[in-house]
CHARMM internal coordinates of N, CA and C (Angstrom, degrees):
IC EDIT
DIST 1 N 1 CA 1.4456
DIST 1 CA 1 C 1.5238
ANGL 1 N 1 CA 1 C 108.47
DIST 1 C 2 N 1.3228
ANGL 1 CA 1 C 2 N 116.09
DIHE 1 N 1 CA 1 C 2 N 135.59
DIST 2 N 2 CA 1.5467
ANGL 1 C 2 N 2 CA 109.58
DIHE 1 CA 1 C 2 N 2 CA 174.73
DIST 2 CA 2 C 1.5633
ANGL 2 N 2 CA 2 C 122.30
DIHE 1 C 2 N 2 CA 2 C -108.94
DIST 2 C 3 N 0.8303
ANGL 2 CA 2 C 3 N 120.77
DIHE 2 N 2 CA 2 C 3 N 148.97
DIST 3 N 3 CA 1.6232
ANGL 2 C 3 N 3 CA 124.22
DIHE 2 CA 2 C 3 N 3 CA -144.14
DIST 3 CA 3 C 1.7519
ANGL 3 N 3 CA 3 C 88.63
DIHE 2 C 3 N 3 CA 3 C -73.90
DIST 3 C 4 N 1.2251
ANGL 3 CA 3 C 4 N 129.90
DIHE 3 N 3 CA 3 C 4 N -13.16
DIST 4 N 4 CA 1.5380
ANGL 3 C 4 N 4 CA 103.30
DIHE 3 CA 3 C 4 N 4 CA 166.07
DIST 4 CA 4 C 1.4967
ANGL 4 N 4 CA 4 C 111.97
DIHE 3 C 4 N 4 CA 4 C -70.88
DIST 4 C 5 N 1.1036
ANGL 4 CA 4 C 5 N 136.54
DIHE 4 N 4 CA 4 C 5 N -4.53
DIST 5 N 5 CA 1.3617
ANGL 4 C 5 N 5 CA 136.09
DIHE 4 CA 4 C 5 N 5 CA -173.86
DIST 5 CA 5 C 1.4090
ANGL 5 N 5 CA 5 C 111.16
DIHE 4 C 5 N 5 CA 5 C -85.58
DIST 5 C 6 N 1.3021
ANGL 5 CA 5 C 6 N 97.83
DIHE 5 N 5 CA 5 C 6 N -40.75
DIST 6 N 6 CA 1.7867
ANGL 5 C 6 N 6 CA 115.22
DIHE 5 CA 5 C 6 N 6 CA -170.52
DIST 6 CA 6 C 1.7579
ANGL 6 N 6 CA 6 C 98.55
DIHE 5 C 6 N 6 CA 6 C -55.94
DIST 6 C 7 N 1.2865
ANGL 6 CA 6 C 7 N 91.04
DIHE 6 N 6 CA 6 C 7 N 143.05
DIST 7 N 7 CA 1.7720
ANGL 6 C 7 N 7 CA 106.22
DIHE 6 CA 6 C 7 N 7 CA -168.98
DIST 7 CA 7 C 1.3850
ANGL 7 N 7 CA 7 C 113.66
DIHE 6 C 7 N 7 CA 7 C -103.26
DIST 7 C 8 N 1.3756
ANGL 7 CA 7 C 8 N 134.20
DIHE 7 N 7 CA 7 C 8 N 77.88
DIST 8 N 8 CA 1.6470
ANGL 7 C 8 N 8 CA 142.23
DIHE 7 CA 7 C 8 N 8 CA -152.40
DIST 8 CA 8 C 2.0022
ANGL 8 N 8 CA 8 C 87.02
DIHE 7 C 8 N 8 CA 8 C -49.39
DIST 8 C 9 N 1.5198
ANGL 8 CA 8 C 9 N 108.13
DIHE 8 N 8 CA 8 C 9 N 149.04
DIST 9 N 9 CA 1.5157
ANGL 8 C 9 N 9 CA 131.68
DIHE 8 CA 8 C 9 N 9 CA 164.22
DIST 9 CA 9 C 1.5953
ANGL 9 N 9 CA 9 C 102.68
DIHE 8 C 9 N 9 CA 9 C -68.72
DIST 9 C 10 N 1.6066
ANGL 9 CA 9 C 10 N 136.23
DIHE 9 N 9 CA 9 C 10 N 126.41
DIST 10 N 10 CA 1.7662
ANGL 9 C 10 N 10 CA 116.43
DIHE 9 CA 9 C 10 N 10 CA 153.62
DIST 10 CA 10 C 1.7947
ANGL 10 N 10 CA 10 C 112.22
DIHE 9 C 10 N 10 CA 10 C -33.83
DIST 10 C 11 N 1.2981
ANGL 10 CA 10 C 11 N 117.60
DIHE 10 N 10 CA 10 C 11 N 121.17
DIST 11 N 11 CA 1.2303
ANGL 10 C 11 N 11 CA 114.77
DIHE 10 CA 10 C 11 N 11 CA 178.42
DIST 11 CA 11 C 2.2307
ANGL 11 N 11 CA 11 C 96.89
DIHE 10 C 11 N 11 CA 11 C -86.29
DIST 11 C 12 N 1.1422
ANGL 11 CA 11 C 12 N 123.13
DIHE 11 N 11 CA 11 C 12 N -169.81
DIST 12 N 12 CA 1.1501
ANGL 11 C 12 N 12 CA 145.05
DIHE 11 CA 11 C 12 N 12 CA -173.19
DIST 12 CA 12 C 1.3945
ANGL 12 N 12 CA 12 C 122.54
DIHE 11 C 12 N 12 CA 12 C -159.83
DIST 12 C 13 N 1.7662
ANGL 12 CA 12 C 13 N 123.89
DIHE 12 N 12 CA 12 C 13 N 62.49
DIST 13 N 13 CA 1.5036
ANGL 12 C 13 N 13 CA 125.70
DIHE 12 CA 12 C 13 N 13 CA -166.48
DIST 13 CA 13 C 1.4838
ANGL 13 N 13 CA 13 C 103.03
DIHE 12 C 13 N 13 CA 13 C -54.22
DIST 13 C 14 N 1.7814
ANGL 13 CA 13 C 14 N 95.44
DIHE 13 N 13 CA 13 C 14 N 144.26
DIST 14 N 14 CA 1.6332
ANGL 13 C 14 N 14 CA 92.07
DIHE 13 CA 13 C 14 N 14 CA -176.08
DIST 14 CA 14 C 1.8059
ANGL 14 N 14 CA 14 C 93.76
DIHE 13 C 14 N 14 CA 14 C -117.23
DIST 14 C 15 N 1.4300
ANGL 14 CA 14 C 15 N 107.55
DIHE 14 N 14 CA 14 C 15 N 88.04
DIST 15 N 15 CA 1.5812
ANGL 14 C 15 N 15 CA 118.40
DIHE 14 CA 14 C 15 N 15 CA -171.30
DIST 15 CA 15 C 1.8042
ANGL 15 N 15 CA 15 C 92.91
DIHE 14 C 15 N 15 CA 15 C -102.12
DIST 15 C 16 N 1.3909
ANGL 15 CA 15 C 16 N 117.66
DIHE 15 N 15 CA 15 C 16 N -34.89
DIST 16 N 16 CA 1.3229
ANGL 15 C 16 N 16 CA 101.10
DIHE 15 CA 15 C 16 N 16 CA -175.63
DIST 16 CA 16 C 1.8482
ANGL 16 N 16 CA 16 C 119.81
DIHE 15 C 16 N 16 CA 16 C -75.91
DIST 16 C 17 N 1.2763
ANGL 16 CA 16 C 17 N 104.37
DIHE 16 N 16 CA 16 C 17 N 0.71
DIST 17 N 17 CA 1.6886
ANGL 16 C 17 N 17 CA 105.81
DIHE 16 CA 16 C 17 N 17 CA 163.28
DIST 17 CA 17 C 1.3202
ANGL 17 N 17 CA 17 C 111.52
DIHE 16 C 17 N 17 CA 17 C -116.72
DIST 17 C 18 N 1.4597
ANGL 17 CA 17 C 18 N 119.74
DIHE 17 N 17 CA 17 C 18 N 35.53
DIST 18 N 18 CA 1.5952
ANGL 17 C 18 N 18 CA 115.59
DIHE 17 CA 17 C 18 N 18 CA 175.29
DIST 18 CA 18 C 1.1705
ANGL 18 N 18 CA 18 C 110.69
DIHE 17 C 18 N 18 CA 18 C -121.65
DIST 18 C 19 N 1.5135
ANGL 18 CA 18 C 19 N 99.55
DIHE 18 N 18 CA 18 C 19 N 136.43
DIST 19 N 19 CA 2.0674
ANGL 18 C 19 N 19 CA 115.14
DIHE 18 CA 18 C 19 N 19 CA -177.06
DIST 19 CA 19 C 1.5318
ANGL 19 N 19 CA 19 C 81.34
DIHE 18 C 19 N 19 CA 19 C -84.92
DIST 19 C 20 N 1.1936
ANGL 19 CA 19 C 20 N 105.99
DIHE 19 N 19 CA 19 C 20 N 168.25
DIST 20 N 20 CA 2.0776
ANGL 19 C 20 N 20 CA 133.63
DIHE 19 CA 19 C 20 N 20 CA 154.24
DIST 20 CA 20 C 1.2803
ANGL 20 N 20 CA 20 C 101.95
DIHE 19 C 20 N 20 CA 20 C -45.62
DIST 20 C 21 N 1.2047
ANGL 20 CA 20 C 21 N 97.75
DIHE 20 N 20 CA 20 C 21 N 130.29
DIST 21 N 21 CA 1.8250
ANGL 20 C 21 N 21 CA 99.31
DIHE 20 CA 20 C 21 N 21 CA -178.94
DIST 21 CA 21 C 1.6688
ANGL 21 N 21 CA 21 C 127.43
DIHE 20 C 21 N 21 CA 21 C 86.72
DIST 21 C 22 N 1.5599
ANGL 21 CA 21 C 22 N 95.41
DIHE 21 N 21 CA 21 C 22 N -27.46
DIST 22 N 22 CA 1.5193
ANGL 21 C 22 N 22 CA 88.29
DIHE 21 CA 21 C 22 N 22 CA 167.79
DIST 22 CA 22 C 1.5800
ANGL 22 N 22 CA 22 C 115.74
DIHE 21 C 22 N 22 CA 22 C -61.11
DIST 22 C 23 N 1.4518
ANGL 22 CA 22 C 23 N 119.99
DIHE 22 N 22 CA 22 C 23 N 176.32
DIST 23 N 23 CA 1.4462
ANGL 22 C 23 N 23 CA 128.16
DIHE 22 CA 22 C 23 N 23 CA -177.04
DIST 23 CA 23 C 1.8407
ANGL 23 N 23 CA 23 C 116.28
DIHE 22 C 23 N 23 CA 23 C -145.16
DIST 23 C 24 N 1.1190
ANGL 23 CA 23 C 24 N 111.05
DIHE 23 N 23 CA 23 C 24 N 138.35
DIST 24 N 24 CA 1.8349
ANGL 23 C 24 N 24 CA 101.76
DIHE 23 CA 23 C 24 N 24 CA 161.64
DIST 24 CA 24 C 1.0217
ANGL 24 N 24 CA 24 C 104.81
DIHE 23 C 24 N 24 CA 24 C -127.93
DIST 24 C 25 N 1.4274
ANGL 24 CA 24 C 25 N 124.42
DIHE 24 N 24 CA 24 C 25 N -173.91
DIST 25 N 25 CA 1.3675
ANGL 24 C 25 N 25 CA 130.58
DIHE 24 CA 24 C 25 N 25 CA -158.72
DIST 25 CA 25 C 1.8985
ANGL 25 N 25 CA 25 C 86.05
DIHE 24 C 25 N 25 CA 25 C -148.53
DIST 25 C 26 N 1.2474
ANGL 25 CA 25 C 26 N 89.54
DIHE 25 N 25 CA 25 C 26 N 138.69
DIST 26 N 26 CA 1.7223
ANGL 25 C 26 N 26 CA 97.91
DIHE 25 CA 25 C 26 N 26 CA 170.09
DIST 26 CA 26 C 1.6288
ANGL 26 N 26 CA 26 C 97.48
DIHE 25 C 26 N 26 CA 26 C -143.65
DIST 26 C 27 N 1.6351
ANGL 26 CA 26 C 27 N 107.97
DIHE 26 N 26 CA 26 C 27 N 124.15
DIST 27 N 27 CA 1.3617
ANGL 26 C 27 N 27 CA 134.17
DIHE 26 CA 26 C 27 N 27 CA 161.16
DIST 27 CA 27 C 1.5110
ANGL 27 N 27 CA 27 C 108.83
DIHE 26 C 27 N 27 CA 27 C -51.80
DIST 27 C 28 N 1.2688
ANGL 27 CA 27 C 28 N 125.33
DIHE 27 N 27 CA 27 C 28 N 117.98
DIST 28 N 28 CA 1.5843
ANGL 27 C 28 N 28 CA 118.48
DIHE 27 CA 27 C 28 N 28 CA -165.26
DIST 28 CA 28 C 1.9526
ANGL 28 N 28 CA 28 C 100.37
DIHE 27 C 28 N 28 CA 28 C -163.13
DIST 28 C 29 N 1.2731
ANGL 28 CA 28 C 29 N 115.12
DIHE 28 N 28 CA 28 C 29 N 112.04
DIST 29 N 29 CA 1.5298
ANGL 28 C 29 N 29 CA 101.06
DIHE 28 CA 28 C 29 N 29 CA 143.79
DIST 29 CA 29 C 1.8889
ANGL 29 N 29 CA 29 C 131.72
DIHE 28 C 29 N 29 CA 29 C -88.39
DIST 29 C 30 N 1.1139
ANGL 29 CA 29 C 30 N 86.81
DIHE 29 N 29 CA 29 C 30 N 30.82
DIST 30 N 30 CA 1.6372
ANGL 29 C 30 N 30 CA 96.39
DIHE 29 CA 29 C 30 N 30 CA -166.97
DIST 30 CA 30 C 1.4351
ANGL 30 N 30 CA 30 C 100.29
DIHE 29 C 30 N 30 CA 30 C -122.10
DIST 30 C 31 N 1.0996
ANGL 30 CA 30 C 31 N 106.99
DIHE 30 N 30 CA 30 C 31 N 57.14
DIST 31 N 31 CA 1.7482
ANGL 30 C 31 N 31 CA 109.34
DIHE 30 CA 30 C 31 N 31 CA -179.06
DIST 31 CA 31 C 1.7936
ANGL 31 N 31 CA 31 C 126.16
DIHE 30 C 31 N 31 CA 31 C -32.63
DIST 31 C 32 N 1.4573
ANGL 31 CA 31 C 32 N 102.56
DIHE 31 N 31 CA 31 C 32 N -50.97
DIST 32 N 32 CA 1.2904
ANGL 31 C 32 N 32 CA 120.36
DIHE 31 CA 31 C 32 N 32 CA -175.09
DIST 32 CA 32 C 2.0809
ANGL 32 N 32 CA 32 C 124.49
DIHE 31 C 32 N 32 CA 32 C -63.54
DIST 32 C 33 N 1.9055
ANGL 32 CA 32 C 33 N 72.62
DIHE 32 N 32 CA 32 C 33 N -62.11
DIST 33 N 33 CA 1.4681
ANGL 32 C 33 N 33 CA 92.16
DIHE 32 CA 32 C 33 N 33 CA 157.09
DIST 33 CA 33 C 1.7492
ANGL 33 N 33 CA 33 C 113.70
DIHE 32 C 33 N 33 CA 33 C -39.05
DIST 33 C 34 N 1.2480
ANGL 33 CA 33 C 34 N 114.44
DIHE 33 N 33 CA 33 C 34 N -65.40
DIST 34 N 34 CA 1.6970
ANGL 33 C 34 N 34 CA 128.58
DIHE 33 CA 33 C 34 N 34 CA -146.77
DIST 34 CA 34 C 1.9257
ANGL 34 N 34 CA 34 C 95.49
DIHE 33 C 34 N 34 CA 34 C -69.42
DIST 34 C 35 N 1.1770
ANGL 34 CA 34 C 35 N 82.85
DIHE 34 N 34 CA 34 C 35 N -48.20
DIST 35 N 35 CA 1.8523
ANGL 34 C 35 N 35 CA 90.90
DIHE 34 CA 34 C 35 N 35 CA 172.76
DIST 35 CA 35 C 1.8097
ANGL 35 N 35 CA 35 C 134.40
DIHE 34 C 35 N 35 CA 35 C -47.98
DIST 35 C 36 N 1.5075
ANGL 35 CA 35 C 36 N 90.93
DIHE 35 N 35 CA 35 C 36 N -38.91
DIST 36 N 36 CA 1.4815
ANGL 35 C 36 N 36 CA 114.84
DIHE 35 CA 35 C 36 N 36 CA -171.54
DIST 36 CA 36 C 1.6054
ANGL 36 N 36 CA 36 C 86.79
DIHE 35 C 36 N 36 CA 36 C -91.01
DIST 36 C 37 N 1.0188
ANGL 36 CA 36 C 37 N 124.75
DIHE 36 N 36 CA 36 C 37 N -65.50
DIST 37 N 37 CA 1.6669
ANGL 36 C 37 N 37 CA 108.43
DIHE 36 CA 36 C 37 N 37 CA -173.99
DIST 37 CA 37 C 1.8906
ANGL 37 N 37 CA 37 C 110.39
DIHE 36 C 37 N 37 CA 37 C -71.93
DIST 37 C 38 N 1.3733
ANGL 37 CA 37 C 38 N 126.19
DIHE 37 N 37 CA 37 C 38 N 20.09
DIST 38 N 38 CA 1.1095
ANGL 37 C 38 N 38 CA 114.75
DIHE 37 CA 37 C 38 N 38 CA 169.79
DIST 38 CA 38 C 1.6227
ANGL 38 N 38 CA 38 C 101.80
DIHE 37 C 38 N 38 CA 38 C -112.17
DIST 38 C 39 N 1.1053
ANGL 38 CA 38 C 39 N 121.87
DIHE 38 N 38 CA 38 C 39 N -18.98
DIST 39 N 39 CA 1.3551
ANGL 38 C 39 N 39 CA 133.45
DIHE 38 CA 38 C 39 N 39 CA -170.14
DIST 39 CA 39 C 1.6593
ANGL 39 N 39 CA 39 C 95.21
DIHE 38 C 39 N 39 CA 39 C -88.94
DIST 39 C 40 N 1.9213
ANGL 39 CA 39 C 40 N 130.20
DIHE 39 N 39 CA 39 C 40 N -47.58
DIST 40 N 40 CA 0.9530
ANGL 39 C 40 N 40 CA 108.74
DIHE 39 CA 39 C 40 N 40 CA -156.50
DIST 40 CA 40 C 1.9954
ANGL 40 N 40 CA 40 C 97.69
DIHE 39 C 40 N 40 CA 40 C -84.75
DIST 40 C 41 N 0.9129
ANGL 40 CA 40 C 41 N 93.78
DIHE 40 N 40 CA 40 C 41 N -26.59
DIST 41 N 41 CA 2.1348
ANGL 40 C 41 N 41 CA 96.86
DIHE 40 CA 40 C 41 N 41 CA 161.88
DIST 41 CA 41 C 1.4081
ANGL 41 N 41 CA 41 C 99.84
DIHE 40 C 41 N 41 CA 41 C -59.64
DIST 41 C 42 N 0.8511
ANGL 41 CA 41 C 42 N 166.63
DIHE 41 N 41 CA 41 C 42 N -99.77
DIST 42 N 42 CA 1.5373
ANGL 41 C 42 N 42 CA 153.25
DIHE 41 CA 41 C 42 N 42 CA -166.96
DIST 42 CA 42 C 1.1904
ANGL 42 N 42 CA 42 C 121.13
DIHE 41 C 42 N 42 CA 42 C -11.17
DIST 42 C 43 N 1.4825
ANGL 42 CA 42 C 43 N 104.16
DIHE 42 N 42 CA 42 C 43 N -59.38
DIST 43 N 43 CA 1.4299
ANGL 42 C 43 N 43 CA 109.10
DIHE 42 CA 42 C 43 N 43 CA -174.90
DIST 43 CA 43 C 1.4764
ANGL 43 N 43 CA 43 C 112.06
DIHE 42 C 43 N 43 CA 43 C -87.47
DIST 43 C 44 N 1.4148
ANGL 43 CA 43 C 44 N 134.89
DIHE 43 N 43 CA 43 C 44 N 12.56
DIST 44 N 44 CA 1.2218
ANGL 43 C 44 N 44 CA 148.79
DIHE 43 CA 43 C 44 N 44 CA 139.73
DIST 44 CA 44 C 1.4570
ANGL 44 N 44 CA 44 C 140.16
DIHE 43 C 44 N 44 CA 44 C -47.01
DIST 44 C 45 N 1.9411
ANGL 44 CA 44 C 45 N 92.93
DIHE 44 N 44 CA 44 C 45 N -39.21
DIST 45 N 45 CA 1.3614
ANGL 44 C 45 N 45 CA 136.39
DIHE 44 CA 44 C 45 N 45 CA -174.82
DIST 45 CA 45 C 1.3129
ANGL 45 N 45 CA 45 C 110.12
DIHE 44 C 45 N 45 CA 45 C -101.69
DIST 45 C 46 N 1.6579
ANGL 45 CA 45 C 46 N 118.08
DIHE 45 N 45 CA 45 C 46 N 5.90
DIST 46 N 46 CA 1.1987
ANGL 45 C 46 N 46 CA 111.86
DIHE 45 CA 45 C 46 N 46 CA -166.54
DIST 46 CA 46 C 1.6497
ANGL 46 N 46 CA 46 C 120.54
DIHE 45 C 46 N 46 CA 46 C 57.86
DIST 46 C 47 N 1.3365
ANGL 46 CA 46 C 47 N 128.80
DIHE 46 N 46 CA 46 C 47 N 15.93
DIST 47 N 47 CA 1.5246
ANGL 46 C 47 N 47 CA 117.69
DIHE 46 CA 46 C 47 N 47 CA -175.18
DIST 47 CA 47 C 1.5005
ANGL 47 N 47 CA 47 C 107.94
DIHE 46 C 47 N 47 CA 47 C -123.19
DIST 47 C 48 N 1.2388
ANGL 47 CA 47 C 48 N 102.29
DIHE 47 N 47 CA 47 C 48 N 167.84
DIST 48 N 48 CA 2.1792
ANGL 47 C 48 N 48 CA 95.00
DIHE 47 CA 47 C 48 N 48 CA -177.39
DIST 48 CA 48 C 1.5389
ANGL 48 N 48 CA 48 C 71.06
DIHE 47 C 48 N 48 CA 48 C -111.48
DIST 48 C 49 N 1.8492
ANGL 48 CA 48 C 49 N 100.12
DIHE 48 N 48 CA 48 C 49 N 161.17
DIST 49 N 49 CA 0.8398
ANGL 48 C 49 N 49 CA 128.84
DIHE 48 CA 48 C 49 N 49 CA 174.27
DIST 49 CA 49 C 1.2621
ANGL 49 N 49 CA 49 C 118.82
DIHE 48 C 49 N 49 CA 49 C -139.93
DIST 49 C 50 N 1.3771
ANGL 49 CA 49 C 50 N 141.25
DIHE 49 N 49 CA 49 C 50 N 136.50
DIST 50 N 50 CA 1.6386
ANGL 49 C 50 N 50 CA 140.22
DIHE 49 CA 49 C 50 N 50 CA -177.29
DIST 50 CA 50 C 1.6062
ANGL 50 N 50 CA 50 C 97.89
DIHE 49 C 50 N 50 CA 50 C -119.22
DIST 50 C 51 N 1.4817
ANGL 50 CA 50 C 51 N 108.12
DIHE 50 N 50 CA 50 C 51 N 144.59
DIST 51 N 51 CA 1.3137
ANGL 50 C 51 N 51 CA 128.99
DIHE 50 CA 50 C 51 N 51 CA -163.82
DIST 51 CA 51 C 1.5140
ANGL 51 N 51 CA 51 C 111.96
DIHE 50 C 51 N 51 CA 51 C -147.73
DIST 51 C 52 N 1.3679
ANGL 51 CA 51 C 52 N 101.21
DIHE 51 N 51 CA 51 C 52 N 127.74
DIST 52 N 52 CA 1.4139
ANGL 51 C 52 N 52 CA 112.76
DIHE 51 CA 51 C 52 N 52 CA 170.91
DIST 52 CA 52 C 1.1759
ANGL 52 N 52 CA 52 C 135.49
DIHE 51 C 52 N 52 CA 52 C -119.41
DIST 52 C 53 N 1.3374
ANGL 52 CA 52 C 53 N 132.89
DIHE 52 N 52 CA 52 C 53 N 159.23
DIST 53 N 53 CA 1.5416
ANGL 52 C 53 N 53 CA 120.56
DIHE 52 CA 52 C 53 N 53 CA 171.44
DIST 53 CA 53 C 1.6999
ANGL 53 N 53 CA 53 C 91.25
DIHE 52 C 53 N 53 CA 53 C -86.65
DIST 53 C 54 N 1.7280
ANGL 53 CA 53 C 54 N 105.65
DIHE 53 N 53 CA 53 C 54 N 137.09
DIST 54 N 54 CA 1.2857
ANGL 53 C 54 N 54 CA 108.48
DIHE 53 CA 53 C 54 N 54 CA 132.95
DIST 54 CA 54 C 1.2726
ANGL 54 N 54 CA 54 C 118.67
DIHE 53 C 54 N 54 CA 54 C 177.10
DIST 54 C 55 N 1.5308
ANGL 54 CA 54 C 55 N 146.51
DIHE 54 N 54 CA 54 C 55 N -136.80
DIST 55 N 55 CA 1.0918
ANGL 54 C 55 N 55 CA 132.94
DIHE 54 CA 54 C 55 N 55 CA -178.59
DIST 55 CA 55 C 1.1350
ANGL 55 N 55 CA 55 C 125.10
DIHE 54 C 55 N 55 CA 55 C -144.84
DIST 55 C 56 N 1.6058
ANGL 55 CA 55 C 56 N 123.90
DIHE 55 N 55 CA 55 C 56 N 167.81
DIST 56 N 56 CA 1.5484
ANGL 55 C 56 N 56 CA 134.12
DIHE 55 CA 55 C 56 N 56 CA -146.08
DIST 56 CA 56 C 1.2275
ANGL 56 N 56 CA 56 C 104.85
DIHE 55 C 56 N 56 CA 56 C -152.15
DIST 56 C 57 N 1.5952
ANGL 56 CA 56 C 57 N 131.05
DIHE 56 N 56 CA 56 C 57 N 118.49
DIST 57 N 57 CA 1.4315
ANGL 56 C 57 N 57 CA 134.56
DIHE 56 CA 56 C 57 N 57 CA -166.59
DIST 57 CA 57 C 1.6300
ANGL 57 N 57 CA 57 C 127.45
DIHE 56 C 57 N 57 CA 57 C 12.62
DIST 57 C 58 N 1.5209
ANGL 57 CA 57 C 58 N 105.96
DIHE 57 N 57 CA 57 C 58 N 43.51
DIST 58 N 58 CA 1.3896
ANGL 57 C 58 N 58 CA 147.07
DIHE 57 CA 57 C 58 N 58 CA 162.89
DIST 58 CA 58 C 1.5564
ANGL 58 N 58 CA 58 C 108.61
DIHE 57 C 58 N 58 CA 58 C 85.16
DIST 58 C 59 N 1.4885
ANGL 58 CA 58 C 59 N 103.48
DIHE 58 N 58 CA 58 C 59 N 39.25
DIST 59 N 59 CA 1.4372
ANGL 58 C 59 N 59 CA 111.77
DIHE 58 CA 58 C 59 N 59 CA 170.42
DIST 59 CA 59 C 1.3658
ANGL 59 N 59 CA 59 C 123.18
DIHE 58 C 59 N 59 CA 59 C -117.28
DIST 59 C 60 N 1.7074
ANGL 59 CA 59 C 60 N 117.95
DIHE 59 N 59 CA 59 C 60 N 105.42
DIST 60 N 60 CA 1.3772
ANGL 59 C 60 N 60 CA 112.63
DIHE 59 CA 59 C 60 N 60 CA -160.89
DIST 60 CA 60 C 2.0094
ANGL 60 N 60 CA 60 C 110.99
DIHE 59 C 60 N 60 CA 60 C -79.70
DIST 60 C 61 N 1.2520
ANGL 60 CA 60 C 61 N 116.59
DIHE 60 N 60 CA 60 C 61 N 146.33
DIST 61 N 61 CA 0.9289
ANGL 60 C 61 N 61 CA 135.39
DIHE 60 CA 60 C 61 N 61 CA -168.20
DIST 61 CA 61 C 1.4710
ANGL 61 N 61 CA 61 C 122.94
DIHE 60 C 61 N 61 CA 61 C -169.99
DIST 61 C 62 N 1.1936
ANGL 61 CA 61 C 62 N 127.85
DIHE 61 N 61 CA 61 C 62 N -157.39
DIST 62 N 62 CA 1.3368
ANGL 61 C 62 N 62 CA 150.53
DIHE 61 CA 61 C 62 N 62 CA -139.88
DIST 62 CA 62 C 1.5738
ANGL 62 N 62 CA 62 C 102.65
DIHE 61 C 62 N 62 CA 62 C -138.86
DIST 62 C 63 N 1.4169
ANGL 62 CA 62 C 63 N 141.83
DIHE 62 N 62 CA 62 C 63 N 109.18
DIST 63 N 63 CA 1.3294
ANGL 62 C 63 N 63 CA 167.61
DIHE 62 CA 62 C 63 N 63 CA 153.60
DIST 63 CA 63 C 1.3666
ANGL 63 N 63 CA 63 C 118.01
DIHE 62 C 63 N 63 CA 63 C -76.66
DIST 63 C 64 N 1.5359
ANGL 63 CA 63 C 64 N 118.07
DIHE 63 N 63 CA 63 C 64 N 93.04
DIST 64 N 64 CA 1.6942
ANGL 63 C 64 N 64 CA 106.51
DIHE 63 CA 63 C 64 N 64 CA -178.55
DIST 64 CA 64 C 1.5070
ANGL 64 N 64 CA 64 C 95.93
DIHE 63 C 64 N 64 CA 64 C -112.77
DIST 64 C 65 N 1.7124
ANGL 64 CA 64 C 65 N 98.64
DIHE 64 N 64 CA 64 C 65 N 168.37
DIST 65 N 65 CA 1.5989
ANGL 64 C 65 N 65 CA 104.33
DIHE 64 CA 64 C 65 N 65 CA -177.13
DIST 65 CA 65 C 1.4997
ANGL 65 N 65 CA 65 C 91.03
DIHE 64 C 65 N 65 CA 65 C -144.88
DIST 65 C 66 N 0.6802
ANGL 65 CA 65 C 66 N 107.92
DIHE 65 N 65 CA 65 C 66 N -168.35
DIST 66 N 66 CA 1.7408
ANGL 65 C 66 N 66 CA 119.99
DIHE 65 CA 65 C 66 N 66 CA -162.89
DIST 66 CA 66 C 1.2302
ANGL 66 N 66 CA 66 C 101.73
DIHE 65 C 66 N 66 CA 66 C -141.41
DIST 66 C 67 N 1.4268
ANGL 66 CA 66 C 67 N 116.17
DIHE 66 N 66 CA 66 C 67 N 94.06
DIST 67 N 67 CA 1.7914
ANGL 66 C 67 N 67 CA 113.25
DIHE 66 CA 66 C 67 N 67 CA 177.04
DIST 67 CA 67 C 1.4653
ANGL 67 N 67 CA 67 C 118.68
DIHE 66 C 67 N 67 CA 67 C -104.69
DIST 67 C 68 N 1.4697
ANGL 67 CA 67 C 68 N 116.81
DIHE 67 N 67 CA 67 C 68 N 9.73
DIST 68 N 68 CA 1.2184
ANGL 67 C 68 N 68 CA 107.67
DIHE 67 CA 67 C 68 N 68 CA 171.07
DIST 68 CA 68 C 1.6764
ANGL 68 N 68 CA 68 C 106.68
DIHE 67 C 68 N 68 CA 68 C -158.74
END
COOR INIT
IC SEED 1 N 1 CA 1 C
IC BUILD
């Protein structure tokens, strides 16, 4: 199966219970996608957010933190 097929879950960012520095992790082959809708929820919430690709008990995805 190739990850354009794969059908992303509605995610639910949890930015309104996060201090500076907290982090989540979202399971994602849609790097671009996952980024742009984690960034445009931030700035919804009034907060910046920094985002990375990488991985979590060998599940690649999307790492956000809350830097402001």
């Amino acid at each position: 199966m190739t990850p354009d097929k794969i059908i992303e879950p509605e995610w639910i960012f949890p930015f309104q219970g996060m201090e500076v520095g907290d982090s989540f992790f979202v399971p994602t082959l849609h790097f671009a996608e996952m980024m742009y809708a984690i960034d445009s929820g931030a700035k919804r919430c009034g907060i910046r957010a920094k985002c990375y690709v990488t991985t979590k008990d060998d599940h690649i995805g999307i790492r956000a933190w809350r830097v402001r």
